[in-house]
C-alpha positions in Angstrom: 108.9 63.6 1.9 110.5 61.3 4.3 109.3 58.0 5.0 107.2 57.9 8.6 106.7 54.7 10.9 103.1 53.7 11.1 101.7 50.9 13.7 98.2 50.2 12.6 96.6 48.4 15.7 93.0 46.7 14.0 91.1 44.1 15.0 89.5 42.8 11.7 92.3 41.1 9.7 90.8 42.3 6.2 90.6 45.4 6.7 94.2 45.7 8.2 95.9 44.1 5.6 93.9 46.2 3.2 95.2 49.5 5.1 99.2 47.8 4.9 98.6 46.9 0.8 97.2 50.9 0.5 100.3 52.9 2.3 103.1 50.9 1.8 101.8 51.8 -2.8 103.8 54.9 -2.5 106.2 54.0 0.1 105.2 57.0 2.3 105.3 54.8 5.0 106.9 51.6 6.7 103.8 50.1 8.4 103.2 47.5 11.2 100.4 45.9 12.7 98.7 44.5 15.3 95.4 42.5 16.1 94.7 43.8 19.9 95.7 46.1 22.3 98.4 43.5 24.2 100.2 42.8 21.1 100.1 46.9 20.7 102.0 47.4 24.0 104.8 45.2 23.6 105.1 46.5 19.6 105.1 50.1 21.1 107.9 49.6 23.9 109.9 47.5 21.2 110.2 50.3 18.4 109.8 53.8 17.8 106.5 55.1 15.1 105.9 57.8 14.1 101.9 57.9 14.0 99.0 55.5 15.2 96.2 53.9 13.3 93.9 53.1 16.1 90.5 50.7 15.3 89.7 48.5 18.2 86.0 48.4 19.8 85.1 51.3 21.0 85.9 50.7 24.5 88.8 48.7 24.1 90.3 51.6 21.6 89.8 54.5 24.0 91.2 52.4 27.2 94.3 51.4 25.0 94.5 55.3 23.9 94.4 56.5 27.2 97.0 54.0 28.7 99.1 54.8 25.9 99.3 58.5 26.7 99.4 57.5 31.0 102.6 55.4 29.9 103.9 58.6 27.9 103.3 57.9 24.3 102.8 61.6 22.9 103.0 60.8 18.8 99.1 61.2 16.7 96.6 58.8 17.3 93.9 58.6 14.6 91.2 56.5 16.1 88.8 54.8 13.3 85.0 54.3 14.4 81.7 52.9 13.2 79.5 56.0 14.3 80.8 59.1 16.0 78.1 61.1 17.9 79.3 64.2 19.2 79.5 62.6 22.9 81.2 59.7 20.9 83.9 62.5 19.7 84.5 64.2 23.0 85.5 60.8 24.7 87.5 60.2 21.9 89.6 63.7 22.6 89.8 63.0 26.5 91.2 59.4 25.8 93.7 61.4 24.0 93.0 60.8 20.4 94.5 63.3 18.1 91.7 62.7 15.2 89.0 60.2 14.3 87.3 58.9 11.1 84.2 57.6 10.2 83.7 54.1 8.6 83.4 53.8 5.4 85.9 56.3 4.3 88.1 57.3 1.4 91.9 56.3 1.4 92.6 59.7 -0.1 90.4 61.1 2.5 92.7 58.7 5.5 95.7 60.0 3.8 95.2 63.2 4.0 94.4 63.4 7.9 97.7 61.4 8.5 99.7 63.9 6.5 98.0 66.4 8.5 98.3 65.1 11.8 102.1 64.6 11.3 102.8 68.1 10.0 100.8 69.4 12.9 103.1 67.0 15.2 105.8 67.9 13.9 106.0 71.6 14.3 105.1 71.1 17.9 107.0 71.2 20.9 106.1 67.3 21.9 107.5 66.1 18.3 110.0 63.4 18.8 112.0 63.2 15.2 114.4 60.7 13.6 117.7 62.6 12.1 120.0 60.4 11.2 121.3 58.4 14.2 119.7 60.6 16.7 116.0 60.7 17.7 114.9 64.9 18.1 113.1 66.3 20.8 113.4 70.2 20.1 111.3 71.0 23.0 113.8 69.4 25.3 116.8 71.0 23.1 117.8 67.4 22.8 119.2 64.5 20.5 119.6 61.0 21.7 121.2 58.3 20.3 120.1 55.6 18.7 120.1 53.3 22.0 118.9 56.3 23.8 121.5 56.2 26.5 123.8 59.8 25.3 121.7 63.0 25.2 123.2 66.1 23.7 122.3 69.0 24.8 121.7 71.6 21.9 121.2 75.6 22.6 118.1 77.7 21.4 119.6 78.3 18.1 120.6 74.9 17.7 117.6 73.6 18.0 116.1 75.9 15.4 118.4 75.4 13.1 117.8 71.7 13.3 113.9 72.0 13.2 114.4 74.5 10.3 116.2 71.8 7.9 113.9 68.8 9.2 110.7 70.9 7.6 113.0 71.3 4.5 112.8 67.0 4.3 116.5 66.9 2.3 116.0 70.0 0.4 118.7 72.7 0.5 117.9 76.1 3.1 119.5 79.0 1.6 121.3 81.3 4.7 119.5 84.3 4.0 116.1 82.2 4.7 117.7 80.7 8.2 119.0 83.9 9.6 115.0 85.7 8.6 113.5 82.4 9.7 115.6 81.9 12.7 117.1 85.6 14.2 114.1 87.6 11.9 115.3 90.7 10.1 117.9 91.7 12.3 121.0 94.1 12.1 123.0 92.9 14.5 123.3 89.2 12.7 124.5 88.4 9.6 125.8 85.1 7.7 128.9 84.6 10.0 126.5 84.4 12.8 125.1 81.6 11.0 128.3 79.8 9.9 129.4 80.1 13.8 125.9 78.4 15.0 126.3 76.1 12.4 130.0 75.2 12.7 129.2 74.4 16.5 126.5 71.9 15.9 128.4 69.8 13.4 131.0 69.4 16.4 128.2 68.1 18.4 126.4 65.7 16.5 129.2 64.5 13.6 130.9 61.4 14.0 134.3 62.9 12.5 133.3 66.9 11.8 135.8 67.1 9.0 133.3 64.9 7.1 130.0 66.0 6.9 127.3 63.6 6.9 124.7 65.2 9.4 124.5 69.0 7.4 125.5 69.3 4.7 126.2 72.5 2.2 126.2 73.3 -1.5 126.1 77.0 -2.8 125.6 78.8 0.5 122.8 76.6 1.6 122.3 73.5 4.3 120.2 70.7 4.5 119.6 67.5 6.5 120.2 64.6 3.7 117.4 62.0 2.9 118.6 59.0 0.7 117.1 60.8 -2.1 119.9 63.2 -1.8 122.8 60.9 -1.3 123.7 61.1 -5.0 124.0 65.4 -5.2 127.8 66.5 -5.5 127.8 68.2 -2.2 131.0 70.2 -1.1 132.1 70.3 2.2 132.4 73.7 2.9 
């Protein structure tokens, strides 16, 4: 699983730093923090996360949720809260939280509705995703660099094709799979389709296109590599 950038944005100092000691244990995620909503703002226009842990008082959480979506922050908010009534749950929503848990909780139970959340996220048309040097947006059919000044412009199939071997988080996509997943169980498409599609979007997005770093190919397959992967004997067909 790739590694996901958290900002936790909490109020009481022990129980932030005893969220940071519980997700960096398995290195699922990088995580910030933040004690109040200012020091949120300036965190959130500084870097790019990948989910929100939101506990402020109530007010003060939902008035910093909404503002963050005004100003166009679209990634999962999970707002934290003492009671949640169901009045409590629908301002929640309208301030634009994705989720909300009750205090006291489980970790495992906190865990779990991040995971979720992100998957969920991620398959939408809103997701913004880190590959590589680029940052995603597959429902703009667009990568940006890493300053965010060069767009490229990708085509439908381009797009699925990347979203396909994002999911796959560094494992190999065998072709067969991409052209069921991606053109369905066509006749009129078969693996040079595929190769084509493919061959086009390394010119796009690789540095020097006669070696691969961006997608990469062992035995008929493709994938998007992970530092996990960096050490398989890839070819460069």
């Amino acid at each position: 699983m790739s590694v996901k950038k958290i900002l936790i944005i909490q109020d009481n100092h022990a129980l932030r730093q005893s969220l940071v000691a519980l997700l960096e244990i398995d290195r699922e995620f990088i995580v910030d923090q933040v004690d109040h909503a200012a020091s949120a703002l300036t965190r959130l226009n500084d870097a790019q996360y990948d989910i929100i842990l939101l506990d402020l008082p109530d007010m003060d959480g939902r008035e910093l949720c909404r503002l963050l979506r005004q100003s166009g922050v679209g990634i999962p908010i999970i707002m934290l809260t003492t009671t949640e009534t169901q009045d409590d749950a629908i301002l929640n929503l309208d301030a634009g939280a994705y989720d909300s848990i009750i205090k006291p909780f489980y970790f495992g139970v906190l865990l779990a509705r991040l995971r979720a959340q992100l998957r969920q996220y991620e398959k939408s048309d809103e997701a913004s995703l880190i590959i590589g040097p680029y940052r995603f947006q597959p429902g703009a059919k667009l990568l940006f660099d890493s300053e965010g000044q060069s767009k490229i412009y990708l085509t439908e199939k381009e797009t699925a094709i990347l979203r396909l071997l994002y999911r796959a988080e560094g494992g190999f996509v065998d072709r067969q799979t991409m052209l069921n997943t991606i053109w369905g169980h066509s006749n009129q498409v078969d693996t040079r389709t595929l190769e084509t599609h493919i061959y086009r979007l390394r010119q796009k997005i690789e540095t020097t296109p006669s070696r691969k770093k961006m997608i990469l190919t062992r035995q008929g397959a493709y994938c998007l590599p992970v530092e996990s992967k960096e050490t398989l004997n890839i070819s460069d067909d």
